[in-house]
C-alpha positions in Angstrom: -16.7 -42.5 -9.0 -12.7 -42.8 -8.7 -11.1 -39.7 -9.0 -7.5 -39.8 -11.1 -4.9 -39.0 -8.6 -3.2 -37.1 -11.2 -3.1 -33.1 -10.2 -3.5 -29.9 -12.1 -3.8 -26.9 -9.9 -2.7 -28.3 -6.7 0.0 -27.2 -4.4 2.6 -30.0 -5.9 2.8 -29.0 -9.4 2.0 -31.9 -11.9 4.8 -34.6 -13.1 5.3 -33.6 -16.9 3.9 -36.9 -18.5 0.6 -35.9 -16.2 0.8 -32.6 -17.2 0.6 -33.8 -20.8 -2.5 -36.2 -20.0 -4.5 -33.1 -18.6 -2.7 -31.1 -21.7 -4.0 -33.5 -24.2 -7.4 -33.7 -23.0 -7.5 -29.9 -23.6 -6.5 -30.4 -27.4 -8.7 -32.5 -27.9 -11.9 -30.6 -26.1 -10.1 -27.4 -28.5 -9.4 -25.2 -25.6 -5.8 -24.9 -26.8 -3.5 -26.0 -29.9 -0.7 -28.4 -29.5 1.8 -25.8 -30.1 0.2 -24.3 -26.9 0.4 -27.0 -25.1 4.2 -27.8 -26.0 4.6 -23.8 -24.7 2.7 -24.1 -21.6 4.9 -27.6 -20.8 8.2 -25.7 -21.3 6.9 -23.0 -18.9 5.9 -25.4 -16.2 9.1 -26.8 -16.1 10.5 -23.8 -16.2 8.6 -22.1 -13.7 7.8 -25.2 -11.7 4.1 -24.1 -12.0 1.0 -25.7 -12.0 -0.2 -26.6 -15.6 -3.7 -25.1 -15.4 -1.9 -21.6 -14.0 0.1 -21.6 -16.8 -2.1 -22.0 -19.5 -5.0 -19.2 -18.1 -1.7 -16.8 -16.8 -1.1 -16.6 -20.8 -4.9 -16.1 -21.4 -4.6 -19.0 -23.9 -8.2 -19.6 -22.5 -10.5 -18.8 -20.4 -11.4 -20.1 -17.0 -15.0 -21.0 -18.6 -13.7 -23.3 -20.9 -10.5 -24.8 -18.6 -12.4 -25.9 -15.6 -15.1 -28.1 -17.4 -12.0 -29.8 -18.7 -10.0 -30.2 -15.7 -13.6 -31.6 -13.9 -14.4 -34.0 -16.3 -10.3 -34.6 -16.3 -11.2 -36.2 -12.4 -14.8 -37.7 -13.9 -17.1 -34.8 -11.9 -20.0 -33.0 -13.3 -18.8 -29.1 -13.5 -21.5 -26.4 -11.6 -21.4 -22.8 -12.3 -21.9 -21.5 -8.7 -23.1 -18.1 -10.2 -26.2 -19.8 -11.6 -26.1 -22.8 -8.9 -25.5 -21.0 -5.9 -24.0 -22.9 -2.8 -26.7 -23.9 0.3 -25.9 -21.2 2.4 -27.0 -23.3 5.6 -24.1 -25.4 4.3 -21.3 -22.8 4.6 -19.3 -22.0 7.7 -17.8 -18.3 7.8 -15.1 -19.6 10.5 -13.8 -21.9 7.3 -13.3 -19.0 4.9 -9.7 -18.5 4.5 -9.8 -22.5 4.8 -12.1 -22.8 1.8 -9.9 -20.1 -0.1 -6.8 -21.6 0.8 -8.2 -24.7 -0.7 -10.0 -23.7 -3.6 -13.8 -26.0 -2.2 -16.8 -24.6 -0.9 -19.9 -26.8 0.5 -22.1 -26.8 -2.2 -25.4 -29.1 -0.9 -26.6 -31.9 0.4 -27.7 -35.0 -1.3 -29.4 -37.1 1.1 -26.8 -37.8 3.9 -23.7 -36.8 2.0 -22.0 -33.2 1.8 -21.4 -32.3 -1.5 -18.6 -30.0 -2.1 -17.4 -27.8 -5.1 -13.6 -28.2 -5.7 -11.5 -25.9 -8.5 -8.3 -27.6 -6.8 -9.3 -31.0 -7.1 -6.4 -34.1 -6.1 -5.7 -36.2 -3.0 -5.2 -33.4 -0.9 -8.0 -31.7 -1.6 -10.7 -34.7 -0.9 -8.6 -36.0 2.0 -9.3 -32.4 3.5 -13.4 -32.6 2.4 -13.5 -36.2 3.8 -11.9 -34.8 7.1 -14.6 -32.0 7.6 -17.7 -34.1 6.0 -16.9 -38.2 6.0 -16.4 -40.3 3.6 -19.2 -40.8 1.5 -18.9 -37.1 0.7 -19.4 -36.1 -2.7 -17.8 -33.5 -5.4 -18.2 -31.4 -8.1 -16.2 -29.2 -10.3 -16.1 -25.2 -10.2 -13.7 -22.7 -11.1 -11.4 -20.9 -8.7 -13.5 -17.3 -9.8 -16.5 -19.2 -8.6 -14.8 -20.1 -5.4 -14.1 -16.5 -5.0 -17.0 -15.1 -6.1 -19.2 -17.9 -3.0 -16.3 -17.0 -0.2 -17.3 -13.0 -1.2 -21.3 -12.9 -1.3 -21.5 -15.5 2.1 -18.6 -14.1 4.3 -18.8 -11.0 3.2 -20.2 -9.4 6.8 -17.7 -11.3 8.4 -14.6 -10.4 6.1 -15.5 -6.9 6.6 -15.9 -7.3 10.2 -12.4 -8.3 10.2 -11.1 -5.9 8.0 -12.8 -3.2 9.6 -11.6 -4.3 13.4 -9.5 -6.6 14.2 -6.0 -4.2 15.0 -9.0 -2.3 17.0 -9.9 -5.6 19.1 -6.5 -7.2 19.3 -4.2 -4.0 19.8 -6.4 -1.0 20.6 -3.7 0.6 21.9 -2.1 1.1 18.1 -5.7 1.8 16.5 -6.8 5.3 15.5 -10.3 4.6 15.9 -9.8 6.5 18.6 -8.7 9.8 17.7 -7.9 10.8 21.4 -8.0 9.1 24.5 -9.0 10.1 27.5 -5.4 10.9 28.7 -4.6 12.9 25.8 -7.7 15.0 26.3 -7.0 15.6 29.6 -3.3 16.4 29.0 -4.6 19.1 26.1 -7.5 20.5 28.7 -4.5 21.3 31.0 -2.1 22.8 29.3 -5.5 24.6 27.6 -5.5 25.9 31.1 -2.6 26.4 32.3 -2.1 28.4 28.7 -4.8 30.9 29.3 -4.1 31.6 32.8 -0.7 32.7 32.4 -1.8 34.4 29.1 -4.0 36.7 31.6 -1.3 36.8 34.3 1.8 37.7 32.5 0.6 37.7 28.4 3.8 39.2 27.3 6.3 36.6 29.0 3.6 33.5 27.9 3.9 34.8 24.4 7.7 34.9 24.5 7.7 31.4 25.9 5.3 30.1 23.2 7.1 31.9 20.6 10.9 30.4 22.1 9.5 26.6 22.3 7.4 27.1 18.5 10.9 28.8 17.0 13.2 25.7 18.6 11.2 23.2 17.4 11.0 24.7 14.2 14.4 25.0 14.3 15.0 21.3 15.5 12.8 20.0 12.8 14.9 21.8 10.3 18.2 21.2 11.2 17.0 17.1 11.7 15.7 17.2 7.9 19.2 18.6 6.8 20.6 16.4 8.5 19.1 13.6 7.0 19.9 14.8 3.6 23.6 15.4 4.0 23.2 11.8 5.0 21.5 10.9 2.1 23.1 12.3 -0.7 26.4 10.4 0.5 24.6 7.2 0.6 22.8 4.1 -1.5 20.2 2.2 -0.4 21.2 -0.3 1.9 20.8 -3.4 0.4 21.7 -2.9 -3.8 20.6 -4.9 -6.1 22.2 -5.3 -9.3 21.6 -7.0 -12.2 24.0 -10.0 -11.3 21.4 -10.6 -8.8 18.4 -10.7 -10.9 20.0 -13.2 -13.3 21.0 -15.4 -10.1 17.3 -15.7 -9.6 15.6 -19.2 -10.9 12.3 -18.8 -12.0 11.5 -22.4 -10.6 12.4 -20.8 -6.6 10.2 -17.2 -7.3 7.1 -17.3 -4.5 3.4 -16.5 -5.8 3.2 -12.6 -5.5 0.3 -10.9 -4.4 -0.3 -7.6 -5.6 -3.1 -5.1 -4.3 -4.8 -3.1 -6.0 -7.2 -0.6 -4.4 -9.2 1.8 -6.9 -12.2 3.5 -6.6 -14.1 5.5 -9.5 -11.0 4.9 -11.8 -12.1 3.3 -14.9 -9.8 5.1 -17.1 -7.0 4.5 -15.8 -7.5 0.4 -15.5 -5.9 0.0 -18.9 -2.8 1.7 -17.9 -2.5 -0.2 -14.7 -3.1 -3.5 -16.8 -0.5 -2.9 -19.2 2.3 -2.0 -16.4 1.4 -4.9 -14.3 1.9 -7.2 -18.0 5.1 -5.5 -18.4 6.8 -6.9 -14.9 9.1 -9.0 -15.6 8.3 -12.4 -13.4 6.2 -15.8 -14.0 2.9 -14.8 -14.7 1.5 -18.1 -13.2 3.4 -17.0 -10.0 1.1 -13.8 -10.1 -1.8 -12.8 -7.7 -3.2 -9.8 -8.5 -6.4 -8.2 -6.7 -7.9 -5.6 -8.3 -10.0 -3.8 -5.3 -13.0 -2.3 -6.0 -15.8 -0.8 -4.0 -18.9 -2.8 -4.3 -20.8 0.0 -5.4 -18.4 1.4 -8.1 -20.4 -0.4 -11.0 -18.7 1.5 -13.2 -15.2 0.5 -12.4 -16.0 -2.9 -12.3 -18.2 -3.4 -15.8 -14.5 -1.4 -17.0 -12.5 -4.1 -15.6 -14.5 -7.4 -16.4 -14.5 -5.6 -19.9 -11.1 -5.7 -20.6 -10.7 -9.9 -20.7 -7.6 -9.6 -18.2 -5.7 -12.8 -17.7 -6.7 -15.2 -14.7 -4.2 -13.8 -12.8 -6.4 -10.7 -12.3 -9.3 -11.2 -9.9 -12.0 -9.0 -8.6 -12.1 -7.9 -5.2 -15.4 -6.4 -4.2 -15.2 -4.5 -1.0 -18.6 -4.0 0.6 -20.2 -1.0 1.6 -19.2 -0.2 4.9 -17.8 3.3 6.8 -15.2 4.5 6.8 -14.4 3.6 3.1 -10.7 3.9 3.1 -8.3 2.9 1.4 -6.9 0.4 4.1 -10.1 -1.0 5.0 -10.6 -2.2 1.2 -6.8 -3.7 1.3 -7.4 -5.4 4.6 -10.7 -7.0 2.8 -8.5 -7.9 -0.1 -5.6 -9.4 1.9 -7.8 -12.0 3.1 -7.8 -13.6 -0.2 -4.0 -13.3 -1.1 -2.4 -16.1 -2.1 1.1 -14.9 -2.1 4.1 -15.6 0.1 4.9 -12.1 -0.3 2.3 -8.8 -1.3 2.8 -5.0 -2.4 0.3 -2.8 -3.5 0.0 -0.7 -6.7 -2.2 2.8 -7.2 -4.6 2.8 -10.0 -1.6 4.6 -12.0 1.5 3.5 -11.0 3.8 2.0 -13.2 6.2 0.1 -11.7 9.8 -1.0 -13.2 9.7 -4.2 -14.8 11.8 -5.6 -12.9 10.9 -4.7 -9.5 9.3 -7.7 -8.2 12.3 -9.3 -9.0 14.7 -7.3 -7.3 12.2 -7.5 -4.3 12.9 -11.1 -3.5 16.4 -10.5 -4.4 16.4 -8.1 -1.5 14.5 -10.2 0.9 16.7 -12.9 -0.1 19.8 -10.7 0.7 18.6 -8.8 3.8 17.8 -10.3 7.8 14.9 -12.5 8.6 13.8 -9.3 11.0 13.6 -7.2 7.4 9.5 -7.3 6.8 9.1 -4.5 4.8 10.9 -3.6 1.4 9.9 0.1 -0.1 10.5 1.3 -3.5 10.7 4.3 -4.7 8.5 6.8 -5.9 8.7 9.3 -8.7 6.3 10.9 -11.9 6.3 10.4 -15.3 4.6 13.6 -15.7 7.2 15.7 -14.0 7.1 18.6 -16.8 3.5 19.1 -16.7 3.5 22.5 -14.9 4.9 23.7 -12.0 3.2 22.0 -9.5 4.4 18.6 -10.9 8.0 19.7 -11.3 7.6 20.7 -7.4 5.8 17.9 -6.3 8.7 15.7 -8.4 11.6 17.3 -6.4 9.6 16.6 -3.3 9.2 13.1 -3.3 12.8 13.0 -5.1 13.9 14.6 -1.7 11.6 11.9 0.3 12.7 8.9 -1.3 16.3 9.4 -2.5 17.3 11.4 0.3 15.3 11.0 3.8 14.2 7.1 3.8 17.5 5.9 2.8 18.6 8.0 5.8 16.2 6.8 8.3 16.6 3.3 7.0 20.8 3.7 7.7 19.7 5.6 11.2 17.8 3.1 11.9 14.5 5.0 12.6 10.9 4.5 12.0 10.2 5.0 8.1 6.8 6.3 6.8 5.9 3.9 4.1 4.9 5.0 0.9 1.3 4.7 0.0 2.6 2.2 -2.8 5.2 0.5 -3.6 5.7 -1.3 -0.1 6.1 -4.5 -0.4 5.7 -7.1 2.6 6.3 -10.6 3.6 2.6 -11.4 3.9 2.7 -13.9 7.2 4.2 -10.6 9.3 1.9 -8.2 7.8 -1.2 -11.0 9.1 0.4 -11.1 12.3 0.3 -7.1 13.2 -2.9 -7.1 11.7 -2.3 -5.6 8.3 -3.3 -1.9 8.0 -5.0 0.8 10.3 -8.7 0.9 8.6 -9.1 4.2 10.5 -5.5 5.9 9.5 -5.6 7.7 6.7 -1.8 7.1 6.2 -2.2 3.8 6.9 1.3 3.4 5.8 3.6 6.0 7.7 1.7 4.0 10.5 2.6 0.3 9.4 6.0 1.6 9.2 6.2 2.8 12.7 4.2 0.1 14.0 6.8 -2.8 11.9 10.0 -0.7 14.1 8.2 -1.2 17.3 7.6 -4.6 17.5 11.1 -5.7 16.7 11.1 -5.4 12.6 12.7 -3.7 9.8 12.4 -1.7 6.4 14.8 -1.8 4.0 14.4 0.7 0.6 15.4 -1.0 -2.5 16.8 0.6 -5.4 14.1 0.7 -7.8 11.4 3.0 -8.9 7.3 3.1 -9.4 6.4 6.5 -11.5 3.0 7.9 -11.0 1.0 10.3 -11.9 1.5 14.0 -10.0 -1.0 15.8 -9.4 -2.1 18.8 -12.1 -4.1 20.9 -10.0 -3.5 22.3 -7.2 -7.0 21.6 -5.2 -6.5 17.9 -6.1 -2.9 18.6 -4.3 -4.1 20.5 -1.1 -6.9 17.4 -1.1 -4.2 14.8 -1.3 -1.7 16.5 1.4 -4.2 17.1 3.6 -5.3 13.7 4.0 -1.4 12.4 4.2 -0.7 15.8 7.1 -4.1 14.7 8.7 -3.0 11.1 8.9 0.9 12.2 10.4 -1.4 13.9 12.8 -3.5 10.3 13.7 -0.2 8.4 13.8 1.5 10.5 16.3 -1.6 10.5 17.9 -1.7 6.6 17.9 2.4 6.5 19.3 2.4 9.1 21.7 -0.3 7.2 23.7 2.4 5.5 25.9 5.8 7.6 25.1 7.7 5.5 27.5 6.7 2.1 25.0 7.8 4.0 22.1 11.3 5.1 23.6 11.5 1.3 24.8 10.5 0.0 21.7 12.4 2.0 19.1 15.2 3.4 21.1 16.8 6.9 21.7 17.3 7.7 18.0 14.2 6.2 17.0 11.9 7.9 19.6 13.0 11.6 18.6 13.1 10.6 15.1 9.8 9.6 15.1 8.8 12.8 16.9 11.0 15.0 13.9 10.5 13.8 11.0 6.1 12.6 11.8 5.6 15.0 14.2 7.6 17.6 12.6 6.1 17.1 9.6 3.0 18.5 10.4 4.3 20.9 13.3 6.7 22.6 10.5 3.7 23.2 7.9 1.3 24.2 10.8 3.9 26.8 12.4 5.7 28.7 9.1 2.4 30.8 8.9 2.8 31.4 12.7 6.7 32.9 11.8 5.6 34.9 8.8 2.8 36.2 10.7 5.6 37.4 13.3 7.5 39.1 10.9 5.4 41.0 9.7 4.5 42.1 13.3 8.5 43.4 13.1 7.8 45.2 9.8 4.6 46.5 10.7 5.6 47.7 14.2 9.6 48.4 13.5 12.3 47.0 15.0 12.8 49.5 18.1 8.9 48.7 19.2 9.5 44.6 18.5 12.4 44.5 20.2 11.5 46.0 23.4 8.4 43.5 23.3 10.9 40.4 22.9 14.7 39.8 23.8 16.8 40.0 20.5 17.9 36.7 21.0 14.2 35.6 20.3 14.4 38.1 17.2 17.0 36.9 15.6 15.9 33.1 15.7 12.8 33.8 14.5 14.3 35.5 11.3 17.0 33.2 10.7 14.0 30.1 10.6 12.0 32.3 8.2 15.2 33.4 6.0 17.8 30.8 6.2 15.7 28.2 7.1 13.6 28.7 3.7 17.2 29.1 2.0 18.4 25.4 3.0 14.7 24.5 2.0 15.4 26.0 -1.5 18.9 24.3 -1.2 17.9 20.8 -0.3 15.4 20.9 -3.4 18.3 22.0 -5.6 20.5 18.9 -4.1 17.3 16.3 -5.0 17.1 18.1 -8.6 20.8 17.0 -9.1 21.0 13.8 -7.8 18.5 12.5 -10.2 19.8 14.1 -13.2 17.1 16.7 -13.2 19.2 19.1 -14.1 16.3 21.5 -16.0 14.1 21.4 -12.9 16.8 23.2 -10.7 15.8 26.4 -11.0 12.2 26.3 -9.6 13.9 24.9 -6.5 13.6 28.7 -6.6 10.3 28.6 -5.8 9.8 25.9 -2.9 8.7 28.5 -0.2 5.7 29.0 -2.2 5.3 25.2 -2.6 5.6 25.0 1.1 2.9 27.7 1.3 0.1 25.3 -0.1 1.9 22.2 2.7 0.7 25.4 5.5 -3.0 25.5 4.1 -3.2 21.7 3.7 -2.4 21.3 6.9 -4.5 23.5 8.6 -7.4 22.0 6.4 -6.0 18.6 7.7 -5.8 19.7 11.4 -9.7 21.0 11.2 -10.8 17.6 9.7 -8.8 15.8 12.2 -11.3 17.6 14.4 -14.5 17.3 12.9 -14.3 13.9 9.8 -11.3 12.5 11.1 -11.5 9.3 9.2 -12.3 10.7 6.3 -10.8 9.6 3.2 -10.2 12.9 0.5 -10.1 11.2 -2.8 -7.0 12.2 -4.7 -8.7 12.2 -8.8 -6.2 10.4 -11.2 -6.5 10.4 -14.8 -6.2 14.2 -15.3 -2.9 14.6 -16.5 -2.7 15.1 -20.0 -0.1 12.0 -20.2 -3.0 9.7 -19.3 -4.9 9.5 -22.7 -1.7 8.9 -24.6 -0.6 6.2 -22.2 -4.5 4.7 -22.1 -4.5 4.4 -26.2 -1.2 2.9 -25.8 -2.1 0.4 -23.0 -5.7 -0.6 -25.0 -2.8 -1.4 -28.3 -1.1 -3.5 -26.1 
């Protein structure tokens, strides 16, 4: 049977006057209306899309009704590989991201000949079967879902495999699947030693010394953080992109986008995410959206297949396997992408509309060594209660203040957990995320610097939800301290590689602003628990127990150190324009309080569950069920 050369869904988009054959044939099968097809022929051109994309992207059908047509389009029978499941003796796992790339999966043999499913079907497509199977091979139709669905159930121990492994096989040396090595341990067991034989030697000179190195460090930390904001409050992101920009773009030259989305026991929130992702403002035909579910969160998934999203919305399910993190499901995911470049989305976010957009535009605009674009992050729920007006002027201080810093200072930036958008072929070639991390992307970041690339922050904004309560907080920032613990872990393995690799400003950068991170919340206890030693005992008995150099630095990181804490959340308040949030600046030290017991609780798990993922519950906010009646309107 001759197949018509003519293309639909291939990687050449279709002439228009073949477009119109396949569109016609649709009419008449009353899968679309000619005024659709007149719209879905302006948008290829305009788009420069393929014809089939554009019609499902607008969910002017459904992929049931499309693919019998675009089968019967080339004269092949159409099989439902859910029902007629490929041969699995058939189906090589070494081909997978061939058969995905290709849309065609072995189905069975008839006699001698291979027959193979195709939801790409054209030239290409059969020169490529013909290449694996001969030429007498045979084909039938499918749809791209049931492509998916085959690659999924039969590769699935292999994709996970890969997802679960690979940085650990290829680059050991940057995986955290081992929490320390042996040269760490015996570095602690030393200093262990050497600790408590001069405590029982000379205890009240060791406990000067430890108090002197825990009160400069603190102090280092502090004054590095400051100085980050002072730099950023005088400075923009370094590459801006305006709306002159945007409007230079040409649909027609806009890559396919993937976009991740890992969830897990969120079915509420789907809607919201749904509506958001509808709302951005680029080709929907160009869209590649992974929705990534655990295989064993039914519920989730029944939620998604019952909203009727648009093609560009597919399934993802992650099989079970430990640890069941959030980059293990992504890497899973990312083997199925599609896009030239990928970000990933939380179940909540909601990006700007144009932020994809202004993505490329920054990509376009920035040095081929830029791999890595981060947006911003901020809530929509900022006036909820305290804790999200703190945690609001926290990541306003983060992301408006200390990225665009590190990014001008040029020194490893902690990605987001969102937001980060990547050019996909780097992100394969590091091996995507760190399955054991659990901040798999303040590692990515550090790991991008060190092997030659860059992150640029781009001036636009994801809101999310903050967190209401303050156990689903201390949950949350434990994991992220626990993880800045891992990741300093992971860099400090060869110091000298790091200092090569990222430079003077970028190795004590990295030590600062990760390792400080954790070092300031685990010590501030330590300093309150030393003044009130001074109170308790008075200042005559104190000082003749420490010099009053040593005094006097300790109180001046416990009072002026939390001042310029209260100071620099005052500064992030105004920068933003949130003006009636200034005053619980007032109350950082307290917020920095809960940072000291997360820590701690992050420090101990680090110990016993270090990979461990503590699932932050979204959906609680009292925002959501507004925004979900809203989104299920839309």
């Amino acid at each position: 049977m001759q197949a018509d050369p003519a293309r639909v869904l291939g990687g050449v988009p279709l002439s228009l006057g073949s477009s119109r054959q396949i569109g016609q044939r649709l009419v008449e099968a009353g899968v679309i209306d000619g005024e659709q097809l007149e719209s879905a022929l302006a948008l290829q051109r305009r788009w420069h899309s393929r014809l089939g994309d554009v019609i499902l992207a607008q969910r002017w059908t459904s992929a049931l009704k499309f693919y019998p047509v675009l089968a019967e389009q080339f004269g092949l029978p159409f099989v439902n590989l859910l029902e007629q499941s490929p041969d699995a003796a058939s189906f090589d796992v070494d081909c997978a991201a061939e058969y995905l790339k290709r849309l065609a999966v072995p189905w069975r043999r008839e006699g001698e000949a291979m027959v193979v499913a195709v939801a790409d079907p054209g030239e290409a497509t059969f020169a490529w079967a013909r290449s694996l199977y001969g030429d007498d091979v045979r084909f039938v139709g499918t749809s791209k879902f049931d492509i998916i669905w085959v690659v999924q159930r039969l590769a699935a121990a292999r994709l996970t495999d890969d997802a679960l492994n690979l940085l650990a096989v290829r680059d050991p040396e940057h995986s955290a699947r081992t929490v320390f090595t042996r040269g760490q341990r015996m570095v602690a067991l030393g200093i262990g030693v050497a600790l408590v034989v001069a405590l029982c030697l000379r205890p009240i000179a060791t406990l000067i010394v430890l108090d002197a190195l825990l009160a400069l460090c603190f102090l280092a930390t502090f004054l590095f953080k400051f100085t980050l904001m002072c730099l950023g409050a005088r400075r923009k992101v370094d590459i801006r992109v305006d709306e002159q920009d945007i409007a230079q773009l040409d649909d027609a030259d806009l890559p396919v986008y993937t976009v991740l989305v890992p969830m897990y026991k969120e079915p509420d929130v789907l809607p919201i995410l749904a509506s958001a992702l509808r709302k951005l403002d680029y080709p929907t035909s160009k869209l590649d959206v992974k929705l990534v579910l655990e295989a064993g969160d039914i519920e989730t998934i029944e939620a998604a297949k019952s909203l009727g999203l648009e093609a560009f919305f597919e399934i993802i399910r992650v099989p079970e396997s430990q640890p069941k993190t959030k980059p293990k499901a992504c890497n899973y995911a990312l083997q199925f992408a599609r896009g030239e470049l990928v970000t990933i989305y939380d179940a909540e976010d909601m990006p700007e509309p144009d932020q994809l957009k202004r993505v490329v535009a920054t990509f376009r605009k920035s040095a081929p060594e830029v791999a890595c674009v981060q947006a911003r992050l901020n809530y929509y729920n900022a006036d909820e209660n305290w804790l999200t007006r703190m945690f609001t002027l926290d990541y306003t201080l983060w992301f408006d203040f200390f990225l665009p810093a590190l990014e001008y200072l040029r020194i490893p930036i902690p990605l987001g957990g969102t937001s980060n958008h990547f050019r996909l072929e780097v992100l394969r070639g590091i091996h995507a995320w760190d399955p054991y991390n659990v901040t798999e992307d303040a590692d990515l970041g550090v790991r991008l610097i060190s092997q030659g690339y860059r992150v640029s922050v781009v001036n636009s904004t994801t809101f999310e939800e903050a967190n209401v309560s303050i156990p689903n907080w201390i949950r949350q920032r434990s994991r992220w301290l626990k993880g800045y613990m891992q990741t300093w872990l992971v860099h400090m393995r060869d110091p000298v590689h790091l200092y090569r690799s990222t430079g003077f400003r970028g190795f004590w950068g990295f030590q600062f602003f990760i390792g400080g991170g954790f070092f300031t919340a685990l010590a501030a206890p330590v300093l309150w628990l030393i003044y009130l030693v001074w109170l308790v005992l008075g200042f005559s008995t104190f000082r003749d127990l420490m010099p009053r150099a040593l005094d006097y630095l300790n109180l001046f990181n416990l009072l002026v150190a939390n001042f310029f804490f209260i100071y620099m959340t005052l500064v992030a308040s105004l920068k933003r324009g949130y003006q009636h949030l200034a005053p619980y600046a007032l109350t950082a030290p307290f917020y920095w309080l809960l940072q000291s017991i997360a820590a701690y609780k992050g420090a101990w798990q680090l110990i016993r569950n270090p990979f461990y993922w503590e699932k932050t519950t979204h959906g609680i906010s009292k925002y959501v069920a507004e925004q979900r009646k809203v989104a299920l309107e839309d």
